[in-house]
N, C-alpha and C positions, 0 to 999 in steps of 0.2 A: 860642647857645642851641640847646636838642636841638628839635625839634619835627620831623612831620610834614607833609611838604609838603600834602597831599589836605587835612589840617584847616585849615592856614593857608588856602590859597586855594578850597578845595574842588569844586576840581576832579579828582576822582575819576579820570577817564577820562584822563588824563597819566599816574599812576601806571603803573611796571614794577614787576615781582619783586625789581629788582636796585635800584632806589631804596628799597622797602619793607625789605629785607635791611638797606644801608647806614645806612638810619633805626634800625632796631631793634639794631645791631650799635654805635652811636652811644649809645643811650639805653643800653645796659648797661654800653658802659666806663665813663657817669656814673656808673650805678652802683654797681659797683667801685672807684669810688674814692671813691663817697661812703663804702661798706664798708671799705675799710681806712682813711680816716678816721675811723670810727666804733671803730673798732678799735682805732687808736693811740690815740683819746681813751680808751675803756673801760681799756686797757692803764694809760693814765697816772694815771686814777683811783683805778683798784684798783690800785695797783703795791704797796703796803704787802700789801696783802691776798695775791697774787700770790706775793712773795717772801717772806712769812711761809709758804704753802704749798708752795713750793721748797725752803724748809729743813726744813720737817714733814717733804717727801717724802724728802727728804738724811736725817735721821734715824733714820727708819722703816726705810730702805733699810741705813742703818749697822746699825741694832738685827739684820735679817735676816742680815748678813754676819754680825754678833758668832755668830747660832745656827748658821749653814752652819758657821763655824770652830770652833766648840766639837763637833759633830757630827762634823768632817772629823781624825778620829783621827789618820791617817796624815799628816798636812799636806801631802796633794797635789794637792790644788783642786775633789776630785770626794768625793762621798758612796758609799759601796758600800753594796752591799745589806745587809750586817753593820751599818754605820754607821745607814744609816738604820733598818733593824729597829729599833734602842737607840734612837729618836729619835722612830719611831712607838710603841715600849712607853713611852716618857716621857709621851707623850699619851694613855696607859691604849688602845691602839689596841694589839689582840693578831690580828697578821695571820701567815698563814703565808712564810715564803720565796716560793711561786708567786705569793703574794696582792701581797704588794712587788715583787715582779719584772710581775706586770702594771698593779700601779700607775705606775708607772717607766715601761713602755712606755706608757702614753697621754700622758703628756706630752715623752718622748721615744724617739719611735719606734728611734733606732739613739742607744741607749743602752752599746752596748759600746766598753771601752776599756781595751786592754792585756788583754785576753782576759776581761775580768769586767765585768759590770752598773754603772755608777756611771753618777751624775748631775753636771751643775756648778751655779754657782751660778743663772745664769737656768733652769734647769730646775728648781731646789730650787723658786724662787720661784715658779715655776707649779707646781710638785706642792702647797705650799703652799696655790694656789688653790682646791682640792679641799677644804678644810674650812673652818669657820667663822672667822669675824672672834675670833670666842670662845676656839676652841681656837689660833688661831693666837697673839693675845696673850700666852695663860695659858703655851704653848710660850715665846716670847720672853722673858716675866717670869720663869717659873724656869730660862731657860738661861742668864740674866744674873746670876742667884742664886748656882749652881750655877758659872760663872766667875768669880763673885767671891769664893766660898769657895775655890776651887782656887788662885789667885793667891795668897790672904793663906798659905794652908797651905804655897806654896811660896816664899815670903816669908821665914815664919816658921824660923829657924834652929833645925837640930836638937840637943835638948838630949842625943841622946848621946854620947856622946866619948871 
């Protein structure tokens, strides 16, 4: 058991620095592992809860890529400033060239590559950060729209011949 020698026997006047140290250096690793005890239980309780929010996040994240790749004209991994212009006019967002090109630098400061401005995908997802939960959905729901009509149209065989 953890205890303090000076309370047990109360004798004060025995106490060093270096037994008060040991004591208190004792009583915390109890406590660390009462804490990851508590932990693994929390973990084991909520583990439905947990892994339901793991695949939220795996979704959400999918939904993201689907817009970066609908956006990424070129299929080169990166957004340019063209791209994303069309992608902030999608979101009724009428910015100039300078105005995108310093959006782009705050959330990546050395944004050039291959001699032009583009972004990747963890930098989409933070420029993303910069607007509402609102406009970010309303972006994801019609660029899912919007891929899903381009698909069927190039699906669809053409009738001339």
């Amino acid at each position: 058991a953890v205890h303090l020698k000076f309370i047990q026997t109360g004798q004060i006047g025995r106490l060093s620095p270096m037994n008060i140290l040991v004591q208190i250096i004792s009583m915390l690793g109890i406590i660390g592992i009462a804490r990851v005890f508590m932990d693994t239980l929390a973990k084991f309780a909520y583990r439905e809860e947990i892994a339901r929010a793991e695949k939220d996040r795996e979704h959400e994240l999918s939904k993201l890529r689907t817009t970066f790749s609908y956006f990424d004209a070129d299929a080169d991994g990166t957004i340019d400033l063209d791209e994303l212009s069309q992608m902030l006019h999608s979101m009724g967002k009428r910015l100039s060239r300078e105005e995108v090109f310093l959006l782009v630098k705050k959330v990546n400061p050395n944004c050039y590559r291959r001699g032009e401005v583009a972004i990747d995908f963890p930098h989409f997802c933070m420029l993303l950060a910069v607007f509402s939960a609102e406009e970010v959905g309303h972006l994801v729901a019609t660029t899912e729209m919007r891929a899903s009509v381009d698909r069927q149209i190039r699906a669809t065989p053409s009738r001339e011949g």
